[in-house]
C-alpha positions as CSV (number, residue, x, y, z in Angstrom):
1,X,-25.2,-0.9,-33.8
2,X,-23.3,2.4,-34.4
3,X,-24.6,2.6,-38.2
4,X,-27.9,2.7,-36.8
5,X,-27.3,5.2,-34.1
6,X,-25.7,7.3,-36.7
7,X,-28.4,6.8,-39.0
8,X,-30.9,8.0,-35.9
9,X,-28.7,11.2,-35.5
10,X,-28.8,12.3,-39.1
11,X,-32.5,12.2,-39.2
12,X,-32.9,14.1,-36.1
13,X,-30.5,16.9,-37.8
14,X,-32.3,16.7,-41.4
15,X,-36.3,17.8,-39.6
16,X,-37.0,20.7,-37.9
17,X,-40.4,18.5,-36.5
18,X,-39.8,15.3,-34.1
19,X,-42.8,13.8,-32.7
20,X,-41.7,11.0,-30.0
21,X,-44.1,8.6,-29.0
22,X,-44.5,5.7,-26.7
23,X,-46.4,2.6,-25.7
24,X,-49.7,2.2,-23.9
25,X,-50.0,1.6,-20.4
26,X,-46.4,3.1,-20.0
27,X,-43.8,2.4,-16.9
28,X,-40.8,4.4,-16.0
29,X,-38.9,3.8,-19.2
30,X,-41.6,4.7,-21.9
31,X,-41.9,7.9,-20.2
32,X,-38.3,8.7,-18.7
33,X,-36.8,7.7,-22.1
34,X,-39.5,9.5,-24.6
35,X,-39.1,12.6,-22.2
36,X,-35.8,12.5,-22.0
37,X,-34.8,12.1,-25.5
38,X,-37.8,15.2,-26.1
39,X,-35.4,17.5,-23.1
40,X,-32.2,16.5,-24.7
41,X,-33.0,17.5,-28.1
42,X,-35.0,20.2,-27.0
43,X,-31.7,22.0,-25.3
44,X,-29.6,21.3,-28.8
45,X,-31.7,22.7,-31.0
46,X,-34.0,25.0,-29.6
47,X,-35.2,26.5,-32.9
48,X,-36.8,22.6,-33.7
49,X,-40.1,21.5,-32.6
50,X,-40.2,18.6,-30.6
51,X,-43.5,16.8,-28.9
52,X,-43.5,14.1,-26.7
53,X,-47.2,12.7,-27.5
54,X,-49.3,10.2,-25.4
55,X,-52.4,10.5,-23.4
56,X,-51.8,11.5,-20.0
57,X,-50.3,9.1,-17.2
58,X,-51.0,10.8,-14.4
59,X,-49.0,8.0,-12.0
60,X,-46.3,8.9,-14.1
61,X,-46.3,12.3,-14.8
62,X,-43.7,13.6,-12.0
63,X,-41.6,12.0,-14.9
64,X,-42.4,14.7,-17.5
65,X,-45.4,15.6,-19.0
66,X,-47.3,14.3,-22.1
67,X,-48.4,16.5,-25.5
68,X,-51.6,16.6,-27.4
69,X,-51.2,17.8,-31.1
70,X,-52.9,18.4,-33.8
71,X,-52.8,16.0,-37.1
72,X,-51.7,18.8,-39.3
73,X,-48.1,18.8,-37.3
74,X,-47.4,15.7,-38.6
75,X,-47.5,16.9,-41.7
76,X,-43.4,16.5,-42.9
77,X,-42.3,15.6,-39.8
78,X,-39.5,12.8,-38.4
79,X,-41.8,10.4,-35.9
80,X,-39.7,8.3,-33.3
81,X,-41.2,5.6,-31.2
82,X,-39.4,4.4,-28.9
83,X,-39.6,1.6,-26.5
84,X,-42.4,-0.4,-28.2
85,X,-41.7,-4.1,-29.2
86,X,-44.9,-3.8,-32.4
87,X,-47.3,-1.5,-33.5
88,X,-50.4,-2.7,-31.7
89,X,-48.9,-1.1,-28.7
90,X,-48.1,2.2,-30.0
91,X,-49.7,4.8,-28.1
92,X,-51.8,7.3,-30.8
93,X,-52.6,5.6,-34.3
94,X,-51.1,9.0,-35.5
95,X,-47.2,7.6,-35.9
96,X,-48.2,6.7,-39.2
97,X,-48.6,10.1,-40.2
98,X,-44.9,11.4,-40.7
99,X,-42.5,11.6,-43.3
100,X,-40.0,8.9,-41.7
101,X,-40.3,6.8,-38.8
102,X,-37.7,5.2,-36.5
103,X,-38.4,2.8,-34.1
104,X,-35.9,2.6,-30.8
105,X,-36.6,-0.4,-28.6
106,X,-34.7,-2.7,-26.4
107,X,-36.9,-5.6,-26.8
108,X,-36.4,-8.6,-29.4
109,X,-36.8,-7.2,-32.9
110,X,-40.5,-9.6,-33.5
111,X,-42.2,-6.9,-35.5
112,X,-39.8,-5.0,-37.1
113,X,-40.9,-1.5,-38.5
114,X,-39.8,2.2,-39.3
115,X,-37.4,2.8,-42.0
116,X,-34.9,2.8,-39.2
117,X,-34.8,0.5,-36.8
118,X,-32.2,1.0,-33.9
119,X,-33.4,-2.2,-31.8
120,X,-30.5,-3.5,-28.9
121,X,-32.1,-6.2,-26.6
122,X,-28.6,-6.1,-24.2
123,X,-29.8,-3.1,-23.1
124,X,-31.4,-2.6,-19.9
125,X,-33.7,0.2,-20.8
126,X,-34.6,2.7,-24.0
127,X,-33.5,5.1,-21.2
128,X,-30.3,3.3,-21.2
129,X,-29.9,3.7,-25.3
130,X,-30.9,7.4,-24.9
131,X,-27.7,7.8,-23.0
132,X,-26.0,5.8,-25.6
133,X,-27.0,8.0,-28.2
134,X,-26.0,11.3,-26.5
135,X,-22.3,9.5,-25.8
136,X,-22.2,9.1,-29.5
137,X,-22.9,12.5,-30.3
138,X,-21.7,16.0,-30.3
139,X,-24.6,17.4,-30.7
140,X,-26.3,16.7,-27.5
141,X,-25.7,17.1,-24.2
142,X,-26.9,15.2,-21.1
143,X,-28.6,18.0,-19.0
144,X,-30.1,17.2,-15.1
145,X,-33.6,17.2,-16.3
146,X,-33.0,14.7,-19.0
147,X,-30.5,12.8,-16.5
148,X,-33.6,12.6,-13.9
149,X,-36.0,11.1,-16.6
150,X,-33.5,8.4,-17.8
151,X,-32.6,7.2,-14.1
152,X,-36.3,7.0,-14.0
153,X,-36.3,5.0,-16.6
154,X,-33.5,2.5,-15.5
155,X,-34.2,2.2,-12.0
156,X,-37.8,1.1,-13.1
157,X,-36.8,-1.6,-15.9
158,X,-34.2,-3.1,-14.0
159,X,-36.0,-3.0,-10.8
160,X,-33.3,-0.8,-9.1
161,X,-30.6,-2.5,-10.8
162,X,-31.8,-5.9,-9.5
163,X,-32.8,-7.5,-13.0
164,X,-30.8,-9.9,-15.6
165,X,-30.7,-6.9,-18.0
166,X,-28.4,-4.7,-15.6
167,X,-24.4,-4.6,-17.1
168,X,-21.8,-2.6,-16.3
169,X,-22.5,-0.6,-18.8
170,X,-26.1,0.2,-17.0
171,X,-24.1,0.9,-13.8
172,X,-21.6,3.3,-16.2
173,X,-25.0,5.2,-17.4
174,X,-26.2,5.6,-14.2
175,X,-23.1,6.8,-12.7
176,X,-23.1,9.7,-15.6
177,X,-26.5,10.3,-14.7
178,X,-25.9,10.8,-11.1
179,X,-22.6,13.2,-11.9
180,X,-25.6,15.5,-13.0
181,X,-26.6,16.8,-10.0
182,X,-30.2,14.6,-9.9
183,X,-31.6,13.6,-6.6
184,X,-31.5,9.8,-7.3
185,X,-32.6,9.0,-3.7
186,X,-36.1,11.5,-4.3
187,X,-36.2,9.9,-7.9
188,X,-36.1,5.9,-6.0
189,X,-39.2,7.3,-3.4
190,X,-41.1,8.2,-6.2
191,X,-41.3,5.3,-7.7
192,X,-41.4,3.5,-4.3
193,X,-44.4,5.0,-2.8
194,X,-48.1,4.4,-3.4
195,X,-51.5,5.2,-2.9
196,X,-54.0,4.3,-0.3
197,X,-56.1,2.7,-2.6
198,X,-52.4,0.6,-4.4
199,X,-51.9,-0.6,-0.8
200,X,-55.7,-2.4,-0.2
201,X,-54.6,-3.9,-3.7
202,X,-51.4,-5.0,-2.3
203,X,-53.2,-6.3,0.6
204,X,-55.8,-8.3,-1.2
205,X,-52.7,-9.9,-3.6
206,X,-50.7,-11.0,-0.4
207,X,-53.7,-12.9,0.6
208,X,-54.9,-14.4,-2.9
209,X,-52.1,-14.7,-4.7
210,X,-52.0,-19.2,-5.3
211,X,-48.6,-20.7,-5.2
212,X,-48.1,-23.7,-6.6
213,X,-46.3,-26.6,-5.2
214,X,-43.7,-25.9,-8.0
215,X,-43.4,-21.9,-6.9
216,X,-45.4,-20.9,-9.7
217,X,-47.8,-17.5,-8.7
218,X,-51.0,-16.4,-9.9
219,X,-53.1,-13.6,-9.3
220,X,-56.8,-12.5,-11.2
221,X,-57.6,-9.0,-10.4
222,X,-61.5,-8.4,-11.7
223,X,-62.6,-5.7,-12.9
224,X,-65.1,-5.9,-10.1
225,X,-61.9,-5.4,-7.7
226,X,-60.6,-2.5,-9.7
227,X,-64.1,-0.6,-9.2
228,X,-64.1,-2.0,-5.6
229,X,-60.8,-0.1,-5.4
230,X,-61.4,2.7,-7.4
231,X,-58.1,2.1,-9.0
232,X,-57.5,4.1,-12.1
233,X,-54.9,5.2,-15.0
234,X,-52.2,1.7,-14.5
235,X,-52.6,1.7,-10.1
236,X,-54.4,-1.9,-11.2
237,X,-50.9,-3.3,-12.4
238,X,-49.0,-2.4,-9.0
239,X,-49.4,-5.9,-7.8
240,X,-47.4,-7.7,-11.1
241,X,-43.7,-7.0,-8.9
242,X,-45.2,-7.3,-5.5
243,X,-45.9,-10.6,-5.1
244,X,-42.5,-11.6,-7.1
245,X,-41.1,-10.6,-3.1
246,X,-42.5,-14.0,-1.6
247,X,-39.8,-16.3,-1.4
248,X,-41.9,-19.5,-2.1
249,X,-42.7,-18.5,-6.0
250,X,-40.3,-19.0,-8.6
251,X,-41.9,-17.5,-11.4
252,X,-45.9,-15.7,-11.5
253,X,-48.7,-14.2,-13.7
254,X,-51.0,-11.3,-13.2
255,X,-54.4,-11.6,-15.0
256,X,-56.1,-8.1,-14.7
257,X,-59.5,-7.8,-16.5
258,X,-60.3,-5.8,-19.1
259,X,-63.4,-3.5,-20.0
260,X,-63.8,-6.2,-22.6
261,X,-63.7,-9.3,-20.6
262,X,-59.8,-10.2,-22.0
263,X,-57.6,-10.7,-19.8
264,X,-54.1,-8.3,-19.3
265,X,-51.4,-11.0,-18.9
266,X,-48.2,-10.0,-17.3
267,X,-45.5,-12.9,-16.7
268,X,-42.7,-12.5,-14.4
269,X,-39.8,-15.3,-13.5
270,X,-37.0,-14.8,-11.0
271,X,-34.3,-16.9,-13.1
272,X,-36.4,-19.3,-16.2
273,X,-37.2,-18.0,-19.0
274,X,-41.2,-17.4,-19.8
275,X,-41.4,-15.5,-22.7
276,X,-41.8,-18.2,-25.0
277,X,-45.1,-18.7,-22.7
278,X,-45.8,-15.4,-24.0
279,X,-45.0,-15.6,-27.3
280,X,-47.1,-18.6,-27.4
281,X,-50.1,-16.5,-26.2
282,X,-49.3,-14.0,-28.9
283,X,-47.3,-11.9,-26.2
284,X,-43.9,-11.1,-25.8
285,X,-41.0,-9.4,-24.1
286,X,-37.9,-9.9,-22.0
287,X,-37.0,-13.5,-20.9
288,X,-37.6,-12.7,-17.2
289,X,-40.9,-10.2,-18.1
290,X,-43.0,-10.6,-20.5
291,X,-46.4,-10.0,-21.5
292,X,-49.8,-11.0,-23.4
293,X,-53.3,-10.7,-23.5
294,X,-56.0,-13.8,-22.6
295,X,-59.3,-14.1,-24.3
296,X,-61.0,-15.4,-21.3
297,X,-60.7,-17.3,-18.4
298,X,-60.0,-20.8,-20.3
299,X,-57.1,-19.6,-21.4
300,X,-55.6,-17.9,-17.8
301,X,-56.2,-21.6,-16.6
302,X,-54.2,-22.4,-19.5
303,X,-51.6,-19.8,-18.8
304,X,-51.7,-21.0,-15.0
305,X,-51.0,-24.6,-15.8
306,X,-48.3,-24.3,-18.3
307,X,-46.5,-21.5,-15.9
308,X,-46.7,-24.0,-13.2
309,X,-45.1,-26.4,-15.7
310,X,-41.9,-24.6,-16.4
311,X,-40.9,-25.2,-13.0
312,X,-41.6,-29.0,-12.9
């Protein structure tokens, strides 16, 4: 693990160009961690140019802010993408486009890629690595604004510490993070709170969520709903931990409808693993979170019924 967090640090000192980017449909960590790593090396080398690239996230983007650049910057350049299991999930088909590639990611190595691969699935979070990797180094230094980004990121992929992920060592990372200064209660509000519109969704998944007799959950949200709702930019996905809270499921799937009729598949479990349920849709993940993507609606059933199986 060190060879290849060395290996990460001598490429970010050999190119005066990093372009970090991230996966679709991001969450706390893709941003916090892709931000933060941008503000960190940002403060140690001020005379490099660094972009964190992605189309906006606008739920997100008390984080830090996304870049837009043009193709011509890639031109040379080191590209890291971090916290993205395979390629198909990249945000912007651009990665491609620079000199070297290293892929940071705390999921199980499935697709590897990048002519360096720094991949640790013990890890809570990418945001969690990113601390790592400044511990290793003397380079850089953990400043508040990258400290608030990467307790973003943790508190959101371990679901404020509550997850199987979270070691000591997360606890350790967050405690250096707090020494900062950062207003970790604000930070936990932020990512607590929701809209008007989330809460009617929240509301409609309380009431039509099915349980199973086995404590397996399941919830479709149509794309009908999501105009209904007028839910934009990610809001439609604020349901997949919310219904985890009722006490009578045991593990659950949220089915949101594409634009193209497929079906968004996100699988949650409170203690058994699903994501060979995942892989097996041609998904993947964490053994407690995973995801996938259905075809159609003969294969959610499907979905539903072997969920429900699990548990039997």
């Amino acid at each position: 693990m060190q060879d290849a967090i060395a290996q990460v640090l001598t490429a970010i000192h050999q190119y005066d160009t990093i372009i970090i980017h991230r996966h679709l449909n991001p969450d706390p960590d893709a941003i916090g961690s892709q931000v933060g790593l941008a503000t960190v090396l940002r403060h140690a080398f001020p005379d490099k140019n660094i972009y964190a690239v992605g189309p906006d996230a606008p739920t997100l983007a008390w984080i830090g802010p996304q870049q837009t650049i043009d193709q011509s910057i890639y031109q040379g350049a080191l590209v890291i993408v971090i916290d993205t299991a395979n390629t198909a999930r990249i945000a912007g088909d651009e990665y491609t486009l620079g000199q070297q590639l290293i892929k940071i990611d705390h999921h199980p190595n499935r697709e590897p890629f990048g002519d360096i691969q720094w991949v640790d699935p013990e890890a809570s979070s990418c945001s969690e690595m990113v601390a790592d990797l400044i511990t290793y180094s003397d380079d850089l230094q953990l400043t508040k604004e990258a400290a608030a980004c990467l307790y973003a990121g943790i508190i959101g992929d371990t679901g404020r510490f509550l997850y199987d992920l979270t070691t000591p060592r997360t606890h350790e990372v967050a405690a250096d993070l707090l020494r900062t200064g950062i207003d970790a209660p604000a930070i936990g509000r932020r990512e607590d709170e929701f809209s008007p519109k989330v809460a009617k969704l929240l509301g409609y998944a309380l009431t039509h969520v099915a349980v199973s007799d086995h404590g397996a959950g399941s919830l479709i949200v149509s794309q009908d709903l999501i105009h209904e709702l007028d839910l934009h930019n990610g809001q439609e996905q604020s349901a997949v931990g919310f219904i985890g809270k009722l006490n009578t499921i045991k593990d659950w799937a949220v089915f949101t409808e594409r634009p193209d009729g497929k079906y968004r598949v996100e699988l949650r479990s409170k203690t058994i693993p699903i994501q060979p349920l995942a892989i097996k849709h041609g998904g993947g993940g964490h053994p407690l979170a995973s995801g996938a993507v259905a075809d159609d609606l003969v294969e959610v059933n499907a979905i539903i019924g072997e969920l429900d199986a699990l548990n039997r």
